[in-house]
C-alpha positions as CSV (number, residue, x, y, z in Angstrom):
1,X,70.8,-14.0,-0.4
2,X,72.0,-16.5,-3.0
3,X,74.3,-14.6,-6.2
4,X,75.6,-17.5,-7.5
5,X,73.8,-21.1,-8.4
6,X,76.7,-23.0,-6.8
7,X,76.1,-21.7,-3.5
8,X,72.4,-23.3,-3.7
9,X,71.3,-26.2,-1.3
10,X,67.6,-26.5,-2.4
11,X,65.6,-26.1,-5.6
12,X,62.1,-25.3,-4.4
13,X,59.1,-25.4,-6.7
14,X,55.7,-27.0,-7.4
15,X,56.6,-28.9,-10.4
16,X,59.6,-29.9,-12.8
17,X,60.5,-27.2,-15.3
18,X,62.8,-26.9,-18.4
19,X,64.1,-23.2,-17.3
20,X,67.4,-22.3,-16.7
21,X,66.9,-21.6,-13.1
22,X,65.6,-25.1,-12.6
23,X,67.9,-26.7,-14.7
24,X,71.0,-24.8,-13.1
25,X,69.8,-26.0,-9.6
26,X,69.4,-29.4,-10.6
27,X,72.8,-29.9,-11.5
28,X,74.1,-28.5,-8.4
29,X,71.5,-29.1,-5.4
30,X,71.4,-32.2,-3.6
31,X,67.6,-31.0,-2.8
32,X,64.9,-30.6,-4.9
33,X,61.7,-29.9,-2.9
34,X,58.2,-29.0,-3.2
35,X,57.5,-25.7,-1.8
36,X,55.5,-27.1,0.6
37,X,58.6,-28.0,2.7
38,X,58.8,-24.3,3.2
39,X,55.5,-23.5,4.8
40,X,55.5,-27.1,7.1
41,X,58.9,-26.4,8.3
42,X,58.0,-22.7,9.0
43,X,54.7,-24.1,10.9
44,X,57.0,-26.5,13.0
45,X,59.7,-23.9,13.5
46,X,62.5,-25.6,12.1
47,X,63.5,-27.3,8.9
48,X,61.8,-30.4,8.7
49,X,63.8,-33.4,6.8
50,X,63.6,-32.9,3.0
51,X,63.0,-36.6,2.1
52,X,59.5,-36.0,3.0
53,X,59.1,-33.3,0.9
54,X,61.4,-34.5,-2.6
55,X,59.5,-33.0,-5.6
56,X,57.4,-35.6,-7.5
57,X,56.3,-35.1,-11.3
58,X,55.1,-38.0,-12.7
59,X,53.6,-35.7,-15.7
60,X,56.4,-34.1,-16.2
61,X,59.0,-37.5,-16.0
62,X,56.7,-39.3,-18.4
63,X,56.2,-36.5,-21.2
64,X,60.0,-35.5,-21.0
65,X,61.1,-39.1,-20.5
66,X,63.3,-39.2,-17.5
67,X,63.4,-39.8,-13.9
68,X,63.8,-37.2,-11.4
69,X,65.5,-39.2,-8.7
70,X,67.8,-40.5,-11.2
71,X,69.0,-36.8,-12.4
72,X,69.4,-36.2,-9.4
73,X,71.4,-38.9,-8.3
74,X,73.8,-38.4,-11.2
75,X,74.3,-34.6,-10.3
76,X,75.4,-35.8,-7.3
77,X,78.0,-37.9,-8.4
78,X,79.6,-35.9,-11.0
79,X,78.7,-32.0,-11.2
80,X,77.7,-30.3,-15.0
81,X,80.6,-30.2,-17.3
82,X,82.9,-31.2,-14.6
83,X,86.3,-32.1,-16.0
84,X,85.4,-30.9,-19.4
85,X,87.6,-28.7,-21.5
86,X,85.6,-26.2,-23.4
87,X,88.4,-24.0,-24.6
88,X,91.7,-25.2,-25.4
């Protein structure tokens, strides 16, 4: 049972979305998959390797202008807000 959004290892969805659930897990999951990585690795009986199942949204990148793997990829290097002083 996940309670917090840094203890995430997978975002899994059909499509890119602009909520805060999505959002949060994208800037700390290493894994964004389609949900269908949930029913094949339950038919196999094990979890399957997630680069077969990376989310793809070319709608979504083209009308929001960005590129998924890319977002990803810089989450990875350097977490949200990481090293940031809000408050003094």
């Amino acid at each position: 049972d996940v309670k917090t959004v840094s203890s995430c290892t997978h975002v899994v969805t059909d499509r890119v979305r602009r909520t805060a659930k999505f959002l949060s897990g994208l800037s700390q999951c290493n894994n964004v998959v389609h949900y269908s990585y949930i029913i094949e690795s339950h038919r196999a009986g094990c979890w399957l390797d997630v680069t077969n199942f990376t989310l793809k949204d070319d709608a979504a990148e083209k009308k929001w202008g960005f590129t998924l793997k890319e977002s990803i990829g810089r989450a990875q290097k350097q977490k949200f807000l990481d090293g940031v002083s809000v408050f003094e």
